[in-house]
VMD Tcl script that draws the C-alpha trace (Angstrom):
set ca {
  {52.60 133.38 126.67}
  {52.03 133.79 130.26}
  {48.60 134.74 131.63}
  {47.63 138.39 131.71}
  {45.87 140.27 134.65}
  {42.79 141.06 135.39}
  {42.22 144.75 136.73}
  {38.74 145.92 137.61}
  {37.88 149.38 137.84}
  {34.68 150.03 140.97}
  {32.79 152.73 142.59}
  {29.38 154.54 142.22}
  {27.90 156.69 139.98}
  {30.15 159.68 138.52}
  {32.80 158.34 140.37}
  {35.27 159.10 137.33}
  {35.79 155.11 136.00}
  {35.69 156.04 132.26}
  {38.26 158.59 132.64}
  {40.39 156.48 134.61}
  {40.39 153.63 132.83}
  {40.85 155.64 129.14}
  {44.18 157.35 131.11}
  {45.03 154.00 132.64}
  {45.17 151.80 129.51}
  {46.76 154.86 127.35}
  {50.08 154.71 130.13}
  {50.02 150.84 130.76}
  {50.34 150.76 127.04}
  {52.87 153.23 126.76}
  {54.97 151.10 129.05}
  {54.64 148.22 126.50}
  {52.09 146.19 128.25}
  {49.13 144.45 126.17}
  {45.93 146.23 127.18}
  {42.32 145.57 126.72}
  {39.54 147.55 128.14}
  {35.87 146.47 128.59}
  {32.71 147.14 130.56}
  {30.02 145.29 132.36}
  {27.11 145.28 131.36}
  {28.67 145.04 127.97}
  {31.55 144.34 126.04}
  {30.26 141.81 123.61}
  {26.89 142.12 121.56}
  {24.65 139.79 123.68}
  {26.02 141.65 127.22}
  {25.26 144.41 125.85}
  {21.68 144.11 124.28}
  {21.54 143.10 128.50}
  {22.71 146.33 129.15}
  {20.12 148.12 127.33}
  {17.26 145.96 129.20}
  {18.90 146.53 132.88}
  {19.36 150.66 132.19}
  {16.61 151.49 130.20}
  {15.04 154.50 132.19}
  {11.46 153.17 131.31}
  {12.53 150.01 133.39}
  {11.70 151.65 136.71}
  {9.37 148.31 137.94}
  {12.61 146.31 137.54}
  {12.41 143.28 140.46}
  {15.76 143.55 142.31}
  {16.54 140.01 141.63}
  {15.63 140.24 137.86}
  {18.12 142.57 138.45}
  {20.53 140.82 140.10}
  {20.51 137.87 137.58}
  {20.44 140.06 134.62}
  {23.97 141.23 135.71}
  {24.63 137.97 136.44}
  {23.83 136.61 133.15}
  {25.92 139.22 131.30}
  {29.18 138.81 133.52}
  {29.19 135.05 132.34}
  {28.60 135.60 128.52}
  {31.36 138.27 128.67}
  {33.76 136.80 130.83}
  {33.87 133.47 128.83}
  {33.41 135.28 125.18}
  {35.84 138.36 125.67}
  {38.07 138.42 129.56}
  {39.21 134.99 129.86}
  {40.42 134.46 126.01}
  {42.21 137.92 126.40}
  {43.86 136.72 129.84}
  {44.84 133.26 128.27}
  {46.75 135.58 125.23}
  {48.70 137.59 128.02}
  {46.38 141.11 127.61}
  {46.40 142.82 130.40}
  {42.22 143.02 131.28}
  {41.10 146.55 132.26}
  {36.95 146.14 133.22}
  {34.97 148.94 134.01}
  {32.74 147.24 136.81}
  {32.99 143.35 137.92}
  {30.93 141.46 140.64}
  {31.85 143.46 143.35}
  {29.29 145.94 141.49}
  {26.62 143.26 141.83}
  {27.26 143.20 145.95}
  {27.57 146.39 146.01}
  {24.34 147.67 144.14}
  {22.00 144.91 144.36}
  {23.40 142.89 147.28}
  {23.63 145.93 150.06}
  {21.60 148.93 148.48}
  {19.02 146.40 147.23}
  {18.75 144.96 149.99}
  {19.03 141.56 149.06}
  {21.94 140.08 151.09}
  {25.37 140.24 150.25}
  {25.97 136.61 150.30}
  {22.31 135.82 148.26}
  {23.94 138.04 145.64}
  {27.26 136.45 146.33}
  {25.96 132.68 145.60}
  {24.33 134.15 142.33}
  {27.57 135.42 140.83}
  {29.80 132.24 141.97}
  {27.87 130.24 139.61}
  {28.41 133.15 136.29}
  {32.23 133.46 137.29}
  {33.34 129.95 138.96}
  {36.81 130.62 140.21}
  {37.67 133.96 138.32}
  {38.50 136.80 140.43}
  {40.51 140.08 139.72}
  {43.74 140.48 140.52}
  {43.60 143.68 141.90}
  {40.38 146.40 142.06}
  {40.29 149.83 142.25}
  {37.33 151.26 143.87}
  {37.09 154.81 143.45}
  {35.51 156.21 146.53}
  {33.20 159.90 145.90}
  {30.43 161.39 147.81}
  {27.37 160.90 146.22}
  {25.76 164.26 146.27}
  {29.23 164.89 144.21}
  {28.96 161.94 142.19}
  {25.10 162.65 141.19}
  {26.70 166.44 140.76}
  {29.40 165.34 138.10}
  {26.49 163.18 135.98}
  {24.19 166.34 135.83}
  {26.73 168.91 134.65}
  {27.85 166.25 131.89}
  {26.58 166.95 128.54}
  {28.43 163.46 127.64}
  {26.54 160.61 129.70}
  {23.19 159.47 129.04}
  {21.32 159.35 132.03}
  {20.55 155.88 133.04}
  {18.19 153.90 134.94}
  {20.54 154.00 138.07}
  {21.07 157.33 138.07}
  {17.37 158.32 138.62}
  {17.85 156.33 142.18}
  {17.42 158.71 145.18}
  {20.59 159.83 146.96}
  {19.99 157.45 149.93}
  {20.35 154.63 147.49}
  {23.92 155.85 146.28}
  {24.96 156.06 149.98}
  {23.80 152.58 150.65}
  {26.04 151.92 147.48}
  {29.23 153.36 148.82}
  {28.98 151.92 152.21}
  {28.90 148.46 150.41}
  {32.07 149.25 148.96}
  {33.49 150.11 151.52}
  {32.17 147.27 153.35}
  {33.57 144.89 150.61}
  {36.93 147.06 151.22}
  {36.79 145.65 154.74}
  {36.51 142.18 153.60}
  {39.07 142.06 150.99}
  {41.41 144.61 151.45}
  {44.54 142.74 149.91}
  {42.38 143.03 146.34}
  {40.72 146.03 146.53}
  {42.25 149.33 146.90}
  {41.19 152.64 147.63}
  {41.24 155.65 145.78}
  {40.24 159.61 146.48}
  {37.78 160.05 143.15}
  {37.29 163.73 144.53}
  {40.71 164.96 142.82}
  {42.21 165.48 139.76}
  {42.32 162.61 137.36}
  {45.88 162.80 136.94}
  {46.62 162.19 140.77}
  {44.45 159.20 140.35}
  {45.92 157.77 137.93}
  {48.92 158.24 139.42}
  {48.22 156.28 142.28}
  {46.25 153.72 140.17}
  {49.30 152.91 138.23}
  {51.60 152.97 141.99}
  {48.80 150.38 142.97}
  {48.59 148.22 139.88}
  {52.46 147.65 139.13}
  {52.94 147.21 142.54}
  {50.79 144.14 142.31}
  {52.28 142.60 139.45}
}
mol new
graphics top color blue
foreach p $ca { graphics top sphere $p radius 0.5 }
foreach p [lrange $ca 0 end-1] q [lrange $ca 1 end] { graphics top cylinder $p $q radius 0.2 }
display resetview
């Protein structure tokens, strides 16, 4: 069986990525493809016992590169336990969040370097890479807006971040954007979730 792609799904908080990527699998399905879906921090029990550590709201004193090499730590368990098995059977990998969260967050709105952040996640991924990434661009104050009106999503440790750090989020996407625009793509999170996925799909078979 031929090897599978890898699709990861980016952008900041209440940027829409669940809803996306629930819409997303349920039409690549439909079209006969193999689909898996998964999230970072998470997707397999030890990643996710991470995940509790890294979000837990009482973490607030969190060191930015405990941080960092939390996420780091959980990417590797749960790319070699759960993404690369499912890409070696032909699935068709649908991530909620990948390393370019790690630059993004920790890297530019952290502060600590882009490349520093870089260097960390080479050595959890080696050579993998997603085919394609959709980064879902939002304003924060509309973002943070979506998250408080939600009865659904627990707030998390990120979320209590002031709105200046969110900002400093999106320009790193779009900074990554800059750097690697044939693998990530851009798409208007402000509208209607079934224009998005419209285009997400456009994007996605379009890179096959």
């Amino acid at each position: 069986m031929s090897k599978g792609m890898f699709i990861t799904i980016e952008g900041g908080e209440g940027a829409g990525k669940t809803t996306l990527i629930r819409l997303l699998a349920a039409e690549l399905e439909a079209q006969g493809l193999p689909v898996m879906t998964t999230r970072e921090p998470g997707g397999i029990p030890i990643a996710e016992k991470i995940r509790e550590v890294i979000l837990d709201t009482s973490h607030t004193s969190m060191d930015g590169r405990t941080e960092a090499l939390l996420y780091a730590a959980a990417r590797r368990q749960h790319l070699v336990e759960k993404v690369v098995p499912a890409l070696d059977a032909g699935q068709w990998v649908i991530c909620d969040r990948f390393i370019d969260s790690s630059l993004a967050y920790q890297g530019y709105a952290r502060g600590l370097g882009m490349e520093t952040v870089r260097e960390i996640n080479r050595y959890a991924i080696e050579s993998w890479m997603p085919d394609i990434t959709l980064y879902l661009d939002i304003p924060p104050e509309l973002g943070l807006a979506r998250i408080a009106a939600s009865s659904q999503r627990e707030v998390n440790r990120l979320d209590l971040e002031k709105e200046s750090f969110h900002r400093k989020v999106r320009q790193g996407y779009l900074l990554l954007l800059e750097q690697e625009p044939e693998r990530i793509v851009m798409l208007d999170a402000s509208g209607e979730p079934e224009e998005i996925l419209k285009e997400a799909c456009r994007v996605i078979l379009n890179a096959r």
